[in-house]
C-alpha positions in Angstrom: 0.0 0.0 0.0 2.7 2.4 1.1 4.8 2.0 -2.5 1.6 2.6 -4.0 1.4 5.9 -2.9 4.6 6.8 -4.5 4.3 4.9 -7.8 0.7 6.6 -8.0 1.9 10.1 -8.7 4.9 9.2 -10.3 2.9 7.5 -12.6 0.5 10.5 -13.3 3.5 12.9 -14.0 5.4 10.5 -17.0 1.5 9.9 -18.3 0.9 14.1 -18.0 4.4 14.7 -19.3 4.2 12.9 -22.4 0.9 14.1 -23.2 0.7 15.5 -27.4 0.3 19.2 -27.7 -3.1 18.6 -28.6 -4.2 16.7 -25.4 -2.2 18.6 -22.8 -5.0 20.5 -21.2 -6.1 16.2 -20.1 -3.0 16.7 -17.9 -5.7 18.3 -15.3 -7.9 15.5 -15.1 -5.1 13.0 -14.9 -3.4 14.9 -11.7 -6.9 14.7 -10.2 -6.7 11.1 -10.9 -3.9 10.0 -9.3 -4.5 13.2 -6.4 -7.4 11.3 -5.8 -6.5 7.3 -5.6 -3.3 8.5 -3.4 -5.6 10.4 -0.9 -7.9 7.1 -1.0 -4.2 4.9 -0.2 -3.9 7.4 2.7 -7.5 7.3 4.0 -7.2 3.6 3.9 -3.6 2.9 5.9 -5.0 5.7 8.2 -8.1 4.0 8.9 -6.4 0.1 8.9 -3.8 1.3 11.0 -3.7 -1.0 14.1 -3.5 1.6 17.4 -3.1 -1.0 19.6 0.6 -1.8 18.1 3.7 0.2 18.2 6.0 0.3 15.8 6.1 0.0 11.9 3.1 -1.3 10.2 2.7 -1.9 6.2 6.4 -2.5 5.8 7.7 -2.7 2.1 11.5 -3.8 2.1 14.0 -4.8 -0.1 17.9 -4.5 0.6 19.8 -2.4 -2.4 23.2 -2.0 -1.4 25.3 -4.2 1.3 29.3 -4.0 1.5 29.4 -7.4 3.9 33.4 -6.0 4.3 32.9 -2.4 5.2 30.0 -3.8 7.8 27.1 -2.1 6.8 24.2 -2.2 4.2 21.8 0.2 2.8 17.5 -0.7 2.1 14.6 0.6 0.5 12.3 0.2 3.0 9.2 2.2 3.5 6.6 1.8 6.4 4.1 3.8 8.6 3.7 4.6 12.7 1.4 6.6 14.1 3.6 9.5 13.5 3.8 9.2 9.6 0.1 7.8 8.7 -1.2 11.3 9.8 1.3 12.9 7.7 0.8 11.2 5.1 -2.9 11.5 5.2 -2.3 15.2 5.3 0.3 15.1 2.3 -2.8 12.9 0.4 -5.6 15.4 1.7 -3.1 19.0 0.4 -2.0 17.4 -2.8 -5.6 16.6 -4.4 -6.2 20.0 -2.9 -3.4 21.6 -4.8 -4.6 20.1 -8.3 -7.9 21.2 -7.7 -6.7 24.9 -7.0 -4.4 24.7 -10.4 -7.8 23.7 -12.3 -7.1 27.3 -14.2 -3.7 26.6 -15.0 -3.5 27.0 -18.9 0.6 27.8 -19.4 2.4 24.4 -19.8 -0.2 22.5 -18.0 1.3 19.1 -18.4 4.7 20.2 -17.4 3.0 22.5 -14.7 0.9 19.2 -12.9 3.7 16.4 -13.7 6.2 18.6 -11.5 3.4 18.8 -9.3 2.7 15.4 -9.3 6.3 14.4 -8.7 6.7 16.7 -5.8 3.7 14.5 -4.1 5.9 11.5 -4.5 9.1 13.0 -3.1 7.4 14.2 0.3 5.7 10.6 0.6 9.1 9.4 0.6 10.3 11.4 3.5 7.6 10.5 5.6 7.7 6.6 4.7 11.3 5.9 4.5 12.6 3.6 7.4 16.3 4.5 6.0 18.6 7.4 6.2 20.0 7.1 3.1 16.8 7.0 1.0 15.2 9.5 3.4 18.2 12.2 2.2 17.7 11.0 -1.1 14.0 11.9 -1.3 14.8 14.9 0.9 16.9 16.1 -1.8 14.3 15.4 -4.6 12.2 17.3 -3.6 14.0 20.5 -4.2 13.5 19.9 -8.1 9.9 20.4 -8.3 9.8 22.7 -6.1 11.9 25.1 -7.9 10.7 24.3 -11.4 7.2 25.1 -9.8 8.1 28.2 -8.1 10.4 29.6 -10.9 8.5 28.5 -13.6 4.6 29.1 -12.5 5.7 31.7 -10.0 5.5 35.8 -9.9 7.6 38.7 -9.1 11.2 37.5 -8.4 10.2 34.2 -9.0 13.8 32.9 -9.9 15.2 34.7 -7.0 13.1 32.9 -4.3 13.3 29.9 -6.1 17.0 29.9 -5.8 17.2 31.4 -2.3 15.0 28.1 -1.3 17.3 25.7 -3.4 20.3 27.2 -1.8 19.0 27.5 1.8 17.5 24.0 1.5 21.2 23.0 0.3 22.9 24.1 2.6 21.8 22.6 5.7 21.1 19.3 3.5 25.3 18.6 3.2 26.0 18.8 6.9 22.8 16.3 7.5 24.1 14.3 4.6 27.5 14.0 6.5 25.9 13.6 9.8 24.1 10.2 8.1 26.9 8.8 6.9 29.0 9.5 10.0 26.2 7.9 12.5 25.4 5.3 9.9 29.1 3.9 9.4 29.4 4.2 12.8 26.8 1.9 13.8 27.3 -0.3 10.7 23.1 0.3 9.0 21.5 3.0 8.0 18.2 1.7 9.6 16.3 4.2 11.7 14.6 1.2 13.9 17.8 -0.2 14.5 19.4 3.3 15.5 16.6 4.0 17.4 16.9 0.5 19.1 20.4 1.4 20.1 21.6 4.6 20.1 25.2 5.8 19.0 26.9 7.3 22.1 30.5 7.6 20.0 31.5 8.4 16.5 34.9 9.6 14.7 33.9 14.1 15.5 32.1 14.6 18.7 27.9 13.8 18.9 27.4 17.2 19.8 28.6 18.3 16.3 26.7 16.1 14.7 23.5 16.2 16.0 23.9 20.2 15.4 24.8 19.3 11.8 21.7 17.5 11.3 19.6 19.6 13.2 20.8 22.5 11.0 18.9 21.0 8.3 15.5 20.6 9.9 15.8 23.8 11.5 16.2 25.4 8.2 13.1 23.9 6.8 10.7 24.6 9.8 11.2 27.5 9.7 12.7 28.9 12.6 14.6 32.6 13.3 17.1 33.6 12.4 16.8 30.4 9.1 13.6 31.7 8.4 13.8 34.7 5.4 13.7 32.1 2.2 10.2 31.3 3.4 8.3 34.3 3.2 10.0 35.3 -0.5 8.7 31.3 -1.5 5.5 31.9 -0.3 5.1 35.4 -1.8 6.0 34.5 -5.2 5.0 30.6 -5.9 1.8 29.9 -7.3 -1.3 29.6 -4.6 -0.8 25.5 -5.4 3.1 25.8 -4.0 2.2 28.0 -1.3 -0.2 25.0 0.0 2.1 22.6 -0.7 5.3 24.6 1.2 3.2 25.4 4.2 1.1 22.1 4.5 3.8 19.6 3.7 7.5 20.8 3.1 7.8 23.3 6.4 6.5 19.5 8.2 9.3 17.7 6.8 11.5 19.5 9.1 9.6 18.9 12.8 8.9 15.0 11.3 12.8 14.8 11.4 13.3 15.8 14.3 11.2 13.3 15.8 11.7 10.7 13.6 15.5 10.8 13.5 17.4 13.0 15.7 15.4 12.6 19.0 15.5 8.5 18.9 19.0 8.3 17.7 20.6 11.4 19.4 18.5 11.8 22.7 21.3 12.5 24.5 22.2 15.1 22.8 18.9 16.6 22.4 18.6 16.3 26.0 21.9 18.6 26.3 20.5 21.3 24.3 16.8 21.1 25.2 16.9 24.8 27.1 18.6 25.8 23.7 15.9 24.5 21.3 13.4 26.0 24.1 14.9 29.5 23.6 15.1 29.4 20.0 11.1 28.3 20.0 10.0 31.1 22.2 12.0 33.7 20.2 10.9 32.3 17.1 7.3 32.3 18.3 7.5 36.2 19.2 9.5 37.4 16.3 7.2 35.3 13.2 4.1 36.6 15.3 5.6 40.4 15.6 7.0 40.5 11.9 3.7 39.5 11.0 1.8 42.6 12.2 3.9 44.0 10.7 3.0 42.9 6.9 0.7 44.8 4.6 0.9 42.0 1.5 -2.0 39.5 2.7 -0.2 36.3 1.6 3.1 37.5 3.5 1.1 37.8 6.2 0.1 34.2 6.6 3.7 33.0 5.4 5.2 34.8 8.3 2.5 33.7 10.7 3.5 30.1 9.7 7.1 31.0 11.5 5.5 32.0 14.6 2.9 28.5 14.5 5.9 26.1 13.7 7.7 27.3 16.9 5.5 25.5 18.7 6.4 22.4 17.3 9.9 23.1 18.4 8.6 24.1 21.9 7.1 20.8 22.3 10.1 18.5 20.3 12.6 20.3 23.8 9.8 19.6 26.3 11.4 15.6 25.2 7.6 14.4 27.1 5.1 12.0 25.6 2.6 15.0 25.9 4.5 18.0 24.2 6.0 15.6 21.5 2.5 14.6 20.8 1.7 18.3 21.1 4.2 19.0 18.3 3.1 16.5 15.9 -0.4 17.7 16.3 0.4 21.1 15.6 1.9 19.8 12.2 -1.2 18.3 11.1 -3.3 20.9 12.2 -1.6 23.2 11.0 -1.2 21.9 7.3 -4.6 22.1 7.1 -5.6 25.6 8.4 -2.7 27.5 6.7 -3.3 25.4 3.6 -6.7 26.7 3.5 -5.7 30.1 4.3 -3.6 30.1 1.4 -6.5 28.4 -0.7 -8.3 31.5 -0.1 -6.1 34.2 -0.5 -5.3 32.4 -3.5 -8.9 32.9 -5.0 -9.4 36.6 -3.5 -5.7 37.5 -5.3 -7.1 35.6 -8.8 -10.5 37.8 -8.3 -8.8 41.2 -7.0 -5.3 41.1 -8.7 -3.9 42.3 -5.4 -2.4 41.6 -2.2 -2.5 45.0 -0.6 -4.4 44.7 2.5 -4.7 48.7 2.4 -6.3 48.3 -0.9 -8.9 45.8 -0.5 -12.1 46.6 2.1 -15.8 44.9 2.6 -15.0 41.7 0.6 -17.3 39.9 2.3 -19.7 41.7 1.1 -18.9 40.6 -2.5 -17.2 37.5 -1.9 -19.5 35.8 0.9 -18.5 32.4 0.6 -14.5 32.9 0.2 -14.6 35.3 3.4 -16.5 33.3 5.4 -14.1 30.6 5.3 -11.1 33.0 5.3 -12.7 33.9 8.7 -13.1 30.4 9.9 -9.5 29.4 8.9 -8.1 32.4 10.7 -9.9 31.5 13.7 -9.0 28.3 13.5 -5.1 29.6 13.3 -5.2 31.8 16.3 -6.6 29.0 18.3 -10.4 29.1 18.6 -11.8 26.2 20.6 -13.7 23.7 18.5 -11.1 24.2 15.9 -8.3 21.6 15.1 -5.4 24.9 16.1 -7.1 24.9 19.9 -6.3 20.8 20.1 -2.1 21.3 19.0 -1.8 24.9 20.6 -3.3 23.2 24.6 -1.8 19.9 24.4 2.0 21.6 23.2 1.8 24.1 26.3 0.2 21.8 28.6 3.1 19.2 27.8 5.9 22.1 27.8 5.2 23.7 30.7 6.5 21.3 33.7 9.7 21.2 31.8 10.3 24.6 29.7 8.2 27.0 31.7 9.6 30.1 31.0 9.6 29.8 27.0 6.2 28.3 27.3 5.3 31.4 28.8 6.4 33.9 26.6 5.1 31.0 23.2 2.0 31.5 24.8 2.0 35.1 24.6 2.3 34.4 21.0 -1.4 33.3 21.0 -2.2 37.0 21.8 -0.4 38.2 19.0 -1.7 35.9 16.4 -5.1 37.1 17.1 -4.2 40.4 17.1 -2.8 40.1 13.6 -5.6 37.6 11.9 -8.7 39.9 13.6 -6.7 43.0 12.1 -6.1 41.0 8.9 -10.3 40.8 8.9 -11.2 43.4 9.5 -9.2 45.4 7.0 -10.0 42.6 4.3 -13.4 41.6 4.5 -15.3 44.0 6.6 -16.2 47.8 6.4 -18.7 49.2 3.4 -17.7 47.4 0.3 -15.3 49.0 -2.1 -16.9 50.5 -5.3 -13.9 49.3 -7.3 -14.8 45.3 -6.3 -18.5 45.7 -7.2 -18.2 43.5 -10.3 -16.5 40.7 -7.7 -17.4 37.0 -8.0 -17.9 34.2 -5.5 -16.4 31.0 -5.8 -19.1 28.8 -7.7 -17.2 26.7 -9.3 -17.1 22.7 -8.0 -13.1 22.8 -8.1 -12.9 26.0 -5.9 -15.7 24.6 -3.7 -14.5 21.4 -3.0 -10.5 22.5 -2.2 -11.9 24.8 0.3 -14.9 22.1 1.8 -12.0 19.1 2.2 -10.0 21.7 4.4 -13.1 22.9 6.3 -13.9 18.9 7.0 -11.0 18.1 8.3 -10.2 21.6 10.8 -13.9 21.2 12.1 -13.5 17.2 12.7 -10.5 17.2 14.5 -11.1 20.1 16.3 -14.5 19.2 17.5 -13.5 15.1 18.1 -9.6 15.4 18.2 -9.3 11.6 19.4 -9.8 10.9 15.9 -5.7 12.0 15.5 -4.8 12.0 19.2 -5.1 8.2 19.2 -2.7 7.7 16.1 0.1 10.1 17.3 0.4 8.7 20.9 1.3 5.3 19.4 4.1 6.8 17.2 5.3 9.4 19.8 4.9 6.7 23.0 8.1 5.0 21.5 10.3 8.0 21.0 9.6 9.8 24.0 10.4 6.0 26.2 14.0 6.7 24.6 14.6 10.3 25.3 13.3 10.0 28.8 15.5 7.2 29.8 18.6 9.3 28.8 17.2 11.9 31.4 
């Protein structure tokens, strides 16, 4: 089931790519397609997935390289825990999303949705590899799409932000490489169960320097301060599809490998710098929610908001407890589907308005009363409303940081404050007040492809925030394991 998630898209971008001149504009329906029967894969491993076992589940493996003589062997090996099968639901849930949202696309459209296709692919195999190797390898794939999408399909400096991603994403990517091969050739596998089973506690360069080698990486693609300035220049110039792709997915990439791989195999030396990652959440918190009232582009504003949210999943990956790590891999989910469907809409208000200029827009509700209304609900569901899927992370990070990391959970949750100062401002200046002469000739989103992107979002932050036990369930399983091994270094 698992490789069938990856084959699915991979499949859908060669058929889309090879499409005749004639028949491109089919390269839609076939994204859809294979959008589709990969979000089905998902719904089903989610929903077979066994809660009452810990561990890998749906394991595909087969060994590709072994050097009996050097001691160590190398596997493609993909499986799911209770930490990845709500990620990879999410990834399923975003990407059918993001086709849906590019149903307008009319430039290169084959080109456009097999790059899209193919990004799908790559994340699935970050969240699903059981290998270090293969998870740097998909890590790194990744990066192509992304920045054939964003250059490409983008606006504005497109081909600057584009290659300020590549080379950010880069740069932290060498030091993790080296940090892999260093741990891996130490222990003699590159399996992350086995590491995880056994933890180095001695390689050839300190631990220390490794784990901040790695950690560098993940840090980087959070984002958190001062790693964070390629985001908001992505996210301002990629097409809306991207933008819900980068937030949902590709900024979770980073918090899943820091509880995948550098809390299980390096707990020590996450325990040693836990009041360090602490800091850097609480500051990161603060400073995304501050720059953020500061913005006066709309879909700036909700890429810089998205550095202030993913501190707290660095706040709860130091609290190194079985309540804030589950806090923190909440707040992923959650939050790939509220600022994904913030982005959705912005998306379709920029498409209808040709702006972003909060200063210039004013009453859109008025005009667009189905697009602000669920602007309104996904902002309320960002700055933590109860009954909304951003209340469930947001109380269950603080309430598991706290006994351990008071003092940044303190000033993080001051962050809450913030955030609803800058989404109520955001609402006010957008969708309320008399309606603007100049957007009289405004028009709803009618059409099934807009309303269905925007309903699957709604679904899922109403769900889980009004019955959260349908995730909470899932993630304990996955995080019960990797907080036992953290805790026992304590």
């Amino acid at each position: 089931m698992l490789t069938l998630f990856l084959i699915l898209p991979i499949g859908g971008a060669v058929m889309a790519a090879f499409l005749s001149k004639e028949r491109e504009g089919d390269a839609k329906w076939i994204a859809l397609l294979m959008s589709v029967l990969a979000f089905a894969d998902s719904l089903f491993v989610f929903a077979r997935f066994d809660r009452s076992v810990e561990g890998y589940q749906f394991v595909d493996k087969v060994t590709w390289l072994s050097i009996p003589s050097a001691g160590f062997s190398s596997a493609f090996a993909l499986g799911v825990d209770g930490l990845s099968a709500p990620l990879l639901l999410l990834l399923g849930l975003l990407s059918m999303v993001s086709v849906l949202i590019s149903w307008h696309i009319d430039v290169k459209p084959k080109q456009y949705f097999a790059w899209l296709l193919l990004l799908e692919s790559a994340v699935a195999g970050v969240f699903l590899t059981m290998d270090l190797i293969q998870f740097f390898l998909f890590w790194e794939l990744e990066l192509l799409p992304m920045f054939m999408l964003i250059s490409q399909w983008g606006t504005g400096r497109r081909l600057y932000s584009a290659t300020k991603f590549l080379l950010y994403t880069l740069s932290g990517s060498a030091l993790m490489l080296l940090g892999f091969l260093i741990v891996g050739i130490q222990a003699g596998t590159f399996d992350m169960a086995e590491l995880a089973a056994k933890p180095p506690t001695q390689a050839v360069v300190p631990l220390a320097f490794v784990f901040w080698g790695i950690m560098l990486a993940f840090l980087v693609k959070l984002p958190v301060f001062p790693l964070h300035t390629w985001l908001p220049d992505a996210h301002t110039d990629a097409p809306t599809a991207v933008s819900v792709m980068l937030a949902g997915v590709l900024l979770k990439m980073g918090g899943y490998g820091m509880l995948r791989i550098v809390l299980p195999i390096l707990p020590q030396q996450v325990h040693d710098f836990r009041y360090v990652l602490a800091g850097l959440a609480a500051f990161s918190v603060i400073w995304g929610a501050v720059i953020t009232l500061r913005q006066t582009d709309l879909k700036r504003l909700v890429a810089y908001s998205s550095v202030s949210h993913m501190g707290y999943v660095l706040l709860g990956v130091s609290a190194l407890g079985s309540v804030g790590l589950s806090g923190a891999a909440l707040q992923m989910f959650t939050h790939g589907t509220i600022t994904g469907l913030l982005f959705v809409t912005v998306g379709l208000v920029y498409e209808r308005t040709h702006t972003r200029e909060i200063a210039q827009m004013s009453g859109l509700l008025h005009r667009l009363p189905i697009v602000g209304t669920v602007m309104i609900v996904a902002g309320l569901a960002s700055l933590g409303l109860p009954a909304l899927s951003g209340f469930v992370a947001e109380l269950t990070t603080f309430l598991g940081a706290f006994a351990s990391q008071p003092g940044p959970t303190i000033v993080a949750i001051f962050g809450v404050v913030l955030s609803a100062g800058y989404i109520l401002w955001a609402v006010q200046r957008v969708l309320h007040g008399p309606p603007a002469e100049r957007w009289r000739e405004l028009r709803d989103a009618t059409a099934w492809w807009e309303l269905t992107a925007m309903a699957a979002l709604l679904i899922a932050i109403v769900v889980v925030g009004i019955y959260p036990a349908v995730l909470t369930g899932t993630v304990e399983v996955g995080i019960k394991p990797i907080a036992a091994i953290v805790e026992a270094v304590k």
